[in-house]
Structure formats: structure tokens, C-alpha cells
N, C-alpha and C positions, 0 to 999 in steps of 0.2 A: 768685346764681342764674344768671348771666350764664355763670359758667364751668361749666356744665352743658353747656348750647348751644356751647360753644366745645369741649368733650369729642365731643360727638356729630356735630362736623363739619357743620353745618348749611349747606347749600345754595341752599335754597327757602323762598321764605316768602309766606302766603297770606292774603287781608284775613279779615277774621272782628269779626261782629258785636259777641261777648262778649270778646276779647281783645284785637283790637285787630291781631294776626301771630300766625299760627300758624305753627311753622318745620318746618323736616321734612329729613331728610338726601337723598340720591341715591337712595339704595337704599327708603328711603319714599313716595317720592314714584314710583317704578317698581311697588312694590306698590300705591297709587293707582291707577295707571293700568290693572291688570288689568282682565280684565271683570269677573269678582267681585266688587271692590271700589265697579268704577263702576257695578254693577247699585245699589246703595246708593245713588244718587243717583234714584231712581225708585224708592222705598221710603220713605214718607212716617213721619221719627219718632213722630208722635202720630196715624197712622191718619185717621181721621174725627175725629177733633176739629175738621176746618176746618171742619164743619159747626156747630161753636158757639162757636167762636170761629175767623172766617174767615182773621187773618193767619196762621194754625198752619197754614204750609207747607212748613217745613223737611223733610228728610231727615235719613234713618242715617248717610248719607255727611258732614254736616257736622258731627253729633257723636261720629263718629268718630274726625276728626281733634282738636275739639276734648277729648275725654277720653284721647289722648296727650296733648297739649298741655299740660294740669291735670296727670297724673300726674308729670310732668320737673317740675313747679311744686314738685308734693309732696313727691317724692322730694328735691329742692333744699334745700326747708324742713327735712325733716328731719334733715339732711346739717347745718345749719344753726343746729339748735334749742342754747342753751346747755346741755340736760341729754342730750343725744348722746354717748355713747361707744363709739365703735368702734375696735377695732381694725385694724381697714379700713376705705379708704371703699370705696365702690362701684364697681367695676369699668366697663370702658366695656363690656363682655358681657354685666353685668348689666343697665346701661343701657340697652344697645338691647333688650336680653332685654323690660325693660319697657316700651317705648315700642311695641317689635311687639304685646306683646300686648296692649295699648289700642288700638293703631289697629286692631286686629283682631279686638276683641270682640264689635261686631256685624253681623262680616260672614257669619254664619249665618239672619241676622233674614228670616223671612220676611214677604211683602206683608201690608202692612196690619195691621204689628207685630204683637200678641200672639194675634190675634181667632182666628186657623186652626192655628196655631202646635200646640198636643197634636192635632188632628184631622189634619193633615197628618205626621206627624212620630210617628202610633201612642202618643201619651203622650210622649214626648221634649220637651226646651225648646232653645231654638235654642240654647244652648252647645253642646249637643251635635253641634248641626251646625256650630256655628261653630269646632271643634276637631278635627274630621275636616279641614274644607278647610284649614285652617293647615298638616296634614301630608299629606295626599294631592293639593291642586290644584299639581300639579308648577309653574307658574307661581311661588306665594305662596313653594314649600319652597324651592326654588331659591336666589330671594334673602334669604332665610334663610340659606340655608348657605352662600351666599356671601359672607356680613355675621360667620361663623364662630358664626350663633348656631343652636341644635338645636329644626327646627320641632316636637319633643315639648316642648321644655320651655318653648317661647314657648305651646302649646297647655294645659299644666298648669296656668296661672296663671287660668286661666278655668274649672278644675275644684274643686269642693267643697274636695278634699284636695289642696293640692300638695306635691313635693315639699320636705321641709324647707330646706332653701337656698333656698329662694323666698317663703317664708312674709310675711315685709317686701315685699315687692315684690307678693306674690297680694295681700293688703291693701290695698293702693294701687289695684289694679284689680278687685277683687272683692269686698272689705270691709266691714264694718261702714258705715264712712264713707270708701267710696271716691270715685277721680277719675268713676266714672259719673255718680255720683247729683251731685257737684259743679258737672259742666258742665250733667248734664239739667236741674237745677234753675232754672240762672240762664238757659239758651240757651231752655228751654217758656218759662220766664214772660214775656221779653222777647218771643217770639215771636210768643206767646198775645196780648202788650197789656198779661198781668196781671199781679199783684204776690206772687201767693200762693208763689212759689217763690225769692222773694229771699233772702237770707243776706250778711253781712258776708266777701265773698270772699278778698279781703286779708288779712284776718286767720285766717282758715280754711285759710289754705297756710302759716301757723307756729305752730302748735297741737302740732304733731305730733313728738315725739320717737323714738328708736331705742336700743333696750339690748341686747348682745350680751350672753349667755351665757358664761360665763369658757370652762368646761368644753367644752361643747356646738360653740361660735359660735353660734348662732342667736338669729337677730335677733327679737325680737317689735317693734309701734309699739304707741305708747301717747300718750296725751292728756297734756298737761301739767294737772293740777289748778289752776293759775291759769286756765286755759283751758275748764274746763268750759262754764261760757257759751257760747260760740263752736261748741262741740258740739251743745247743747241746739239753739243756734238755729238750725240748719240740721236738726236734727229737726224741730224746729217746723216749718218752712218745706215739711221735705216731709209733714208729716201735713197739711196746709193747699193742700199742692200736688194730695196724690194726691184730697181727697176735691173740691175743686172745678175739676181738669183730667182727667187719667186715667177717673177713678170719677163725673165727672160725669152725671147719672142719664140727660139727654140723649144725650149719646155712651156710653155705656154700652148704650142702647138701640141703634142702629146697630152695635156690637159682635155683640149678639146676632141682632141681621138676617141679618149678614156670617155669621155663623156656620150659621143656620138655610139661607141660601142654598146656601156652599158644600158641605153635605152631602148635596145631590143631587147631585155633581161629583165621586166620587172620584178622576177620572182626575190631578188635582193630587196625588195622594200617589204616584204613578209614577216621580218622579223620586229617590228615597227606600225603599231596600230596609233595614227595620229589622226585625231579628231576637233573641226574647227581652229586648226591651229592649236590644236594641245596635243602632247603627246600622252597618250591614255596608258599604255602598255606595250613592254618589250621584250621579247623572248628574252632573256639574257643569257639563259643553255648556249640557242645558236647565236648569241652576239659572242661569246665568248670564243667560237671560231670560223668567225668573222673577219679576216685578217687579208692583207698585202698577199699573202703566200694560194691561199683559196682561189683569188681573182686571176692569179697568175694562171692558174692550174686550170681555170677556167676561160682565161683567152689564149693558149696553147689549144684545149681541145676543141675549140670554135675556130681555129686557124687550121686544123686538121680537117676542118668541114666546108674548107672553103670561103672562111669570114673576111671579109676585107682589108677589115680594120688591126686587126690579129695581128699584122706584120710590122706593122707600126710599132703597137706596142712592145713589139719583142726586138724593136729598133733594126727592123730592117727597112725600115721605111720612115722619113718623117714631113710630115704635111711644108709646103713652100710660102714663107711669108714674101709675097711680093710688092706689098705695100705696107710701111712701120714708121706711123708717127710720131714715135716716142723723141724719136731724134730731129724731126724734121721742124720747119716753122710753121706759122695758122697758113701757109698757103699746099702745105704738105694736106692738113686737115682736108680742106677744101679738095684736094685732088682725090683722098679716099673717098667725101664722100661722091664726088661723082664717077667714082669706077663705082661703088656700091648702087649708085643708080645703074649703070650699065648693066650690071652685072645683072640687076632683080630682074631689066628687061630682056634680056639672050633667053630664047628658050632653049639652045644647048648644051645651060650649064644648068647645073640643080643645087642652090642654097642648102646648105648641110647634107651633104652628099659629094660636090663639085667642089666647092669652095666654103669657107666659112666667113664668116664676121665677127670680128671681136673688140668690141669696145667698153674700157674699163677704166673707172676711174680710180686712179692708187692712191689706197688709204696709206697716210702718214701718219696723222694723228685721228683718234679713234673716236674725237667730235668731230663734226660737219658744221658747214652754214657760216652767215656771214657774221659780222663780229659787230654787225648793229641788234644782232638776233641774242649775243650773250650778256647776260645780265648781271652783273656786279653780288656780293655778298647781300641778303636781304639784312633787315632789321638784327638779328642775332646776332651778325657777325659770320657767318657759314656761307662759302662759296656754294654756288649749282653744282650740282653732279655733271660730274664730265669737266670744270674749270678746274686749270693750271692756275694756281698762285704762288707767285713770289710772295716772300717775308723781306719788306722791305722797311728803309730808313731814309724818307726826307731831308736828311738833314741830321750835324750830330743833335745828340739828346732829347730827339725825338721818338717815341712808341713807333715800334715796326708796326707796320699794318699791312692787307692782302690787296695784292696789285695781280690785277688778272697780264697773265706774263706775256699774251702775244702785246699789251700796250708797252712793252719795254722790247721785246725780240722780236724786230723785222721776219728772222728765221720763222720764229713760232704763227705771228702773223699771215706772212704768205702761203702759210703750207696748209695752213686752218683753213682760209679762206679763199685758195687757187690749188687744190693739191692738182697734180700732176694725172695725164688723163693717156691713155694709150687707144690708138688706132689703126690695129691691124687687118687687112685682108690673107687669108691661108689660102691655099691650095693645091688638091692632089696632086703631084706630080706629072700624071699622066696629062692635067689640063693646064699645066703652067702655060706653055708658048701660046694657047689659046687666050687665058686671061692677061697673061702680058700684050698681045696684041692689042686688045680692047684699052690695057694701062695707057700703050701709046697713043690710041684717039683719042682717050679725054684728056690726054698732056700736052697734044695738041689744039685742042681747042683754046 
């Protein structure tokens, strides 16, 4: 792995909790330094979660760096793995190709991660914005093209579809089981206190093989079938992760505050001209002080005026989940929804204002849909976009070939095609004993 880092001419190297050095060339560490980049550094990774678990105070800007960091790990390992064949190795263009496009994955994220993100952004998710500045903030392009690498195709690698030539490398940064989810994993739970996002890391960066296409070239990655386990458990890790950090019913509630607040504000979606579902143009002046710390400064002075919501966020108040299906059985389901009938019929109470609704189904793995709908490697030999494959062996002395991995891992299976679904009713305190009363007639029924 060493002569990775000795490819990429590494310069600079920075302490870091989970790794120990995180290294970075010249020309990375000058992309750091932009304001864009350093706006990410007052852009809090997990939002309000400090509010339930108080050391979660990291930033975007630190797993940033650390998901380049993980990805040169991956790419290593599978450079590495004994069932690798290529016919090339990886170029140092592709290298940097992917290292830019990890450190710059989320430098689109707006304040207070995901909570405003479609309301500001007209339905858009921050790739989108975060693939416009890769090629428009003349600062980021620049050192791109000066590195000889093409700020569209360091931008692609964070798109749904990218270009075929990249396909191995969008994997690694936007994946099934990518460097994101590898460093958020270990960098929340450490940060959190908790344990729910741990995984076997070491072993999790040689799992990973690479097959070139004779015909084609193209590369697909694929799991080793000894390695399955090692897959599973960093599954596990984030369905354990998301339902008690992220989707915790607590912060979960504060999400929706943030959210009921900032829509008396439109003036935040100003800086963001989105047209048809495209984003056309972005201030990037005022995106660049655009940050966690403005919004604060701005529901402190709208709490000085009287704002409702204001208290909340400054946690002197936090909305009351009185009914939480994540734990409950399908007859838990069935009891929310009929207090949610109840509830739309009370003229009393006022839906987003009295009480909220929240129903969410948590992403595990980053396909959907049932596993009649996926379809095996066409004529080439090339998995679909978005399929896990095992590199498997029938038998000794037979050719490994691509085994779509939930038909071997129950795990991978049920979480593909049942992911976990949450159902909460919130609310305000002042009208809890109110909605709890109603709780009791439809439990009664």
C-alpha cells in the first residue's frame, strides 16, 4: 500500500483520530485551503446529533479528508487482492482522478447535513451541488487541470451513472460498499462514544478484488466469496448505525424542527437557481458562507423575536415522540396509523405545527426493489450498476465467476429487498397529554 502514496507524491500529512495520517499531495491540500472546502469545516457531519450524544462534533471537512484517505486504502487493496487481473494497473490520472473525487464528495453538503438539503435545493441532493462546484468554482477547476486531471470526470464519479472508464473507481467512492460509508462508519461511532458503527477495518480494505473485461476493458470490483463475512459485517454495522445515530427518534425530532423553522425563510434558497430539475447556477461568493454557524446566528435572532421553534433548536425544548415503530411489531404499525387517522380528524390539533408525521424507510444498501427486478451480468460479462458481486468458485478448478452476492448472503438479501422502515408520530409538548389521550382510544379499540 505504501507505494500508492509514493505514486501520488504525497507532501502533507495530518493527525486524524481514525487513521492515525491522513496524507494529501500539494495540489490537495491547495484544494483544502479554498473557501469551499474550508466552509466544511463549520458544517457539522451529523447535524444535531450533539444534542444526544454531546461529543458528535466533528465536521464534513474531516470526513472529507478521511474518505480520500480510505479510498487510496481500497484502491491499494485491490490492486493487491491475489484474484486481480489486470491488464493495467491504475494509472496516476486515475489515481488522482479518485482521490479528487473523494475529497470532494462533500463539498456540496449543506448546513446541518441532510435536514434542508431538498427544500433548499428544489428536490435536488447535495451531489448535485456538489458536482456543479467541482466544475464551475474556478478555484477547485483550476487545480484540477493543473494536476492534468478533467474537472467533468473527477464530477462523474459522484453521478448515479458514470462514465464506463470509471466504473471501478465510482465504486470505491459511491458504491454499494464504498470509502463513504467505511470512514462515516468508524469516524460517528468513535465520535459518538458508540459502538454501533464499528466493523473489522483492516480486513474490510482486502476483501475487494478487480476483473477486467477481456473484450471491453472494463473493470467491475467484486467481493471475494471467502470474504463475505467481512461484507455482511459492515452491513450489519450500518443498519445498527443508522437506526440508533442518524434515525435516532431524538434527533430525528430536531431534524424536523430545523426543517418546520427554516420554511419560513425562503430567502436561503437564493443562492441556488434550479431549473426543471437542473441546477443552472450558484452564487458560490454566498455558498462559501453558507455554514452551520450563519443558521445558528440566525435561529438565536428569530428566538429573540419570538419564534417558536428557536428553543428547540438551541435545545431547550425537544419535540415528544409518542408513538415509535422502529421497535414495535406490524401491529405497532397499524396502531400509528390509526392515531394518524385520528389525529388528521381533531380540529384541535394542527399537522405541522401540533404534531408531526414521520415516516421513513432506512436506506441500508444504496439499490432498492425486489431481487426479481435485478438482473444478472449481460452478454459481456459486466454486472448492472448498483449489483454486489461475489468472485466466486463452484468447485476446485473451476473459473471464478460473478454471483450477484444477496443469492449467497441472506444478510445482503433481506436488507435489499425488506430494508427497515420507521414510524413515528412527534409532538409539541404543550399537546402531548392531548395526543396521548387520543393514543389511548385507538388502543382501545
Amino acid at each position: 500500500m505504501e507505494e500508492y502514496f509514493k505514486k501520488i507524491d504525497v507532501k502533507h500529512r495530518l493527525r486524524d483520530p481514525v487513521y492515525g495520517f491522513v496524507h494529501l499531495t500539494a495540489a490537495e491540500m491547495r484544494i483544502v485551503d479554498t473557501p469551499l472546502f474550508q466552509r466544511l469545516r463549520r458544517v457539522h457531519q451529523l447535524a444535531l446529533t450533539k444534542y444526544v450524544y454531546p461529543s458528535a462534533e466533528h465536521s464534513r471537512f474531516v470526513h472529507s479528508l478521511g474518505v480520500m484517505h480510505c479510498s487510496t486504502l481500497i484502491l491499494a487493496g485491490v490492486h493487491d487482492h491475489k484474484q486481480t487481473r489486470l491488464i493495467n494497473e491504475p494509472s496516476e490520472r486515475l489515481i488522482k482522478t479518485l482521490r479528487f473525487a473523494a475529497l470532494l464528495h462533500d463539498i456540496g453538503h449543506l448546513p446541518f447535513s441532510h435536514a434542508v438539503e431538498k427544500q433548499w435545493l428544489s428536490g435536488l441532493k447535495h451531489e448535485a451541488l456538489s458536482q456543479y462546484i467541482i466544475e464551475k468554482d474556478p478555484h477547485i477547476s483550476s487545480i484540477l487541470e493543473g494536476e492534468g486531471v478533467n474537472p467533468r470526470e473527477v464530477s462523474s464519479l459522484l453521478a448515479k451513472t458514470p462514465p464506463a472508464k470509471f466504473r471501478l473507481v465510482h465504486e470505491i467512492v459511491s458504491g454499494q460498499l464504498d470509502a463513504d460509508r467505511a470512514d462515516y462508519l468508524l469516524r460517528d461511532a468513535h465520535l459518538c462514544g458508540a459502538k454501533y458503527g464499528e466493523y473489522d477495518f483492516a480486513r474490510f480494505l482486502n476483501i475487494f478484488a478487480a476483473t477486467e473485461d477481456g473484450d471491453t476493458g472494463l473493470l467491475t470490483l467484486c467481493v471475494d466469496e471467502s470474504d463475505l463475512h467481512v461484507a455482511e459485517s459492515l452491513l450489519i454495522a450500518r443498519y445498527h448505525y443508522n437506526m440508533q445515530i442518524p434515525f435516532h427518534r431524538t434527533r430525528s425530532g430536531y431534524d424536523i424542527v430545523l426543517g418546520r423553522f427554516m420554511r419560513d425563510f425562503v430567502r436561503y434558497n437564493e443562492p441556488f437557481n434550479v431549473v426543471s430539475g437542473e441546477l443552472k447556477e450558484v452564487d458560490l461568493e454566498r455558498l462559501a458562507l453558507l455554514d452551520d454557524y450563519e443558521i445558528t446566528e440566525h435561529i438565536k435572532n428569530a428566538g429573540k423575536g419570538g419564534n417558536p421553534w428557536s428553543p428547540y433548536l438551541l435545545r431547550a425544548k425537544h419535540l415528544v415522540p409518542v408513538i415509535d415503530t422502529s421497535s414495535m411489531s406490524d401491529s405497532g404499525v397499524r396502531l400509528f396509523k390509526l392515531l394518524v387517522r385520528r389525529l388528521e380528524s381533531e380540529p384541535s390539533l394542527v399537522k405541522g405545527e401540533d404534531y408531526f408525521v414521520y415516516s421513513r424507510e432506512v436506506e441500508i444498501l444504496k439499490w432498492g426493489g425486489s431481487l426479481a427486478e435485478k438482473s444478472g451480468p449481460d452478454e459481456t460479462g459486466v454486472p448492472p450498476q448498483g449489483m454486489i458481486t461475489l468472485l466466486s468458485k463452484e468447485g476446485k478448478g473451476r473459473e471464478s465467476e460473478h454471483v450477484d452476492i444477496c443469492q449467497r448472503s441472506w444478510i445482503f438479501s433481506h436488507l435489499a429487498t425488506d430494508p427497515p422502515s420507521i414510524h413515528r408520530v412527534y409532538v409539541v409538548p404543550e399537546k402531548e397529554q392531548d395526543v396521548r389521550a387520543l393514543l389511548d382510544e385507538v388502543n382501545a379499540v
